[in-house]
C-alpha positions as CSV (number, residue, x, y, z in Angstrom):
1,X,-30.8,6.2,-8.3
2,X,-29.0,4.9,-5.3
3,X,-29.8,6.3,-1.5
4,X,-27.8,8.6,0.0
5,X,-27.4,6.4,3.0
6,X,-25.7,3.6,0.2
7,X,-24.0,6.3,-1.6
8,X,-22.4,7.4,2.2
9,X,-21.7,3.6,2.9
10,X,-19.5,3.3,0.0
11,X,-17.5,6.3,0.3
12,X,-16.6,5.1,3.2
13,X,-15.4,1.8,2.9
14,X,-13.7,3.4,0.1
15,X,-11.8,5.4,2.4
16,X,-11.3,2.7,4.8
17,X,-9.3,1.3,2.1
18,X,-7.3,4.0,1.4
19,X,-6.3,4.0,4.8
20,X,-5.4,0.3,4.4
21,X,-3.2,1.3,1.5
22,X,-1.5,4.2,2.8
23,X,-0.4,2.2,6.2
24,X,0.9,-0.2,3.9
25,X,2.9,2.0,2.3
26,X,4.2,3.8,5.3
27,X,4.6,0.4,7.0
28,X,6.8,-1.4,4.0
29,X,8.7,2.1,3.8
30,X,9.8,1.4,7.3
31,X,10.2,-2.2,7.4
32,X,12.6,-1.6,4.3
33,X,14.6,1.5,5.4
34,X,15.3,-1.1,9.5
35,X,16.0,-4.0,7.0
36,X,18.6,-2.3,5.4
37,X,20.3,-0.8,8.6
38,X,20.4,-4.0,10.0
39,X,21.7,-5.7,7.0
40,X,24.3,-3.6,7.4
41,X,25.1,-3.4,10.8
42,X,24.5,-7.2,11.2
43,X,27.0,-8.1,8.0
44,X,23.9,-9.7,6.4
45,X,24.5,-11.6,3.0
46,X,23.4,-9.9,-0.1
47,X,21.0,-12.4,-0.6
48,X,19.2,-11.7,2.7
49,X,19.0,-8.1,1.4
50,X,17.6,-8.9,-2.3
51,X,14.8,-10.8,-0.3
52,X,13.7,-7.8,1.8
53,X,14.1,-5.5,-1.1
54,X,11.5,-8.1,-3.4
55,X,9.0,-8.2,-0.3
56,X,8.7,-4.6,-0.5
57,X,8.6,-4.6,-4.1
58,X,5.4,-6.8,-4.1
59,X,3.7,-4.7,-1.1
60,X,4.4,-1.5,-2.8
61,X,3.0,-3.6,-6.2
62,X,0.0,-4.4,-4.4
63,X,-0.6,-0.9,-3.0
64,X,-0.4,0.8,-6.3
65,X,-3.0,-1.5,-7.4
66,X,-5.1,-1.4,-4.7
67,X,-4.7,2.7,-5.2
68,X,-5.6,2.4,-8.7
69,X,-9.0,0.1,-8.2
70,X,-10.1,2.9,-5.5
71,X,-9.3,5.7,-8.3
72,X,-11.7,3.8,-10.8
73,X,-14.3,3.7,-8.1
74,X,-14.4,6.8,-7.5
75,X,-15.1,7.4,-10.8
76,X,-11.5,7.4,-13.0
77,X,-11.1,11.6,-12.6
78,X,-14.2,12.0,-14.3
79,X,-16.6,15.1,-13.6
């Protein structure tokens, strides 16, 4: 049986990282929606575009997993 003071520890570096992943979300979210306003407004090429739109791909890729790996942690929504 673990110590309350461990159990306490974990939850909240579990949290910690769901912080992590929910600033990344909101972060990429916003770097995406300026990228695309200045794309337009500058005249970027498509190209230019594509690239911002894979780099947020991948963060949003590494969010979801990152959420998913804090789910299992938790315990997988099992009582």
């Amino acid at each position: 049986m673990t110590a309350p003071t461990e159990r306490n520890r974990d939850g909240h570096a579990l949290a910690r990282q769901g912080r992590r992943v929910a600033l990344v979300i909101a972060g990429v979210m916003l770097f995406w929606m300026g990228a695309q306003w200045l794309g337009r407004e500058l005249d970027i090429r498509p190209g230019y575009a594509f690239l911002f739109d894979i780099l947020a791909l991948a963060a949003f890729a590494w969010a979801i997993l990152m959420a998913f790996r804090i789910w299992r942690k938790r315990g997988g929504g099992r009582e």
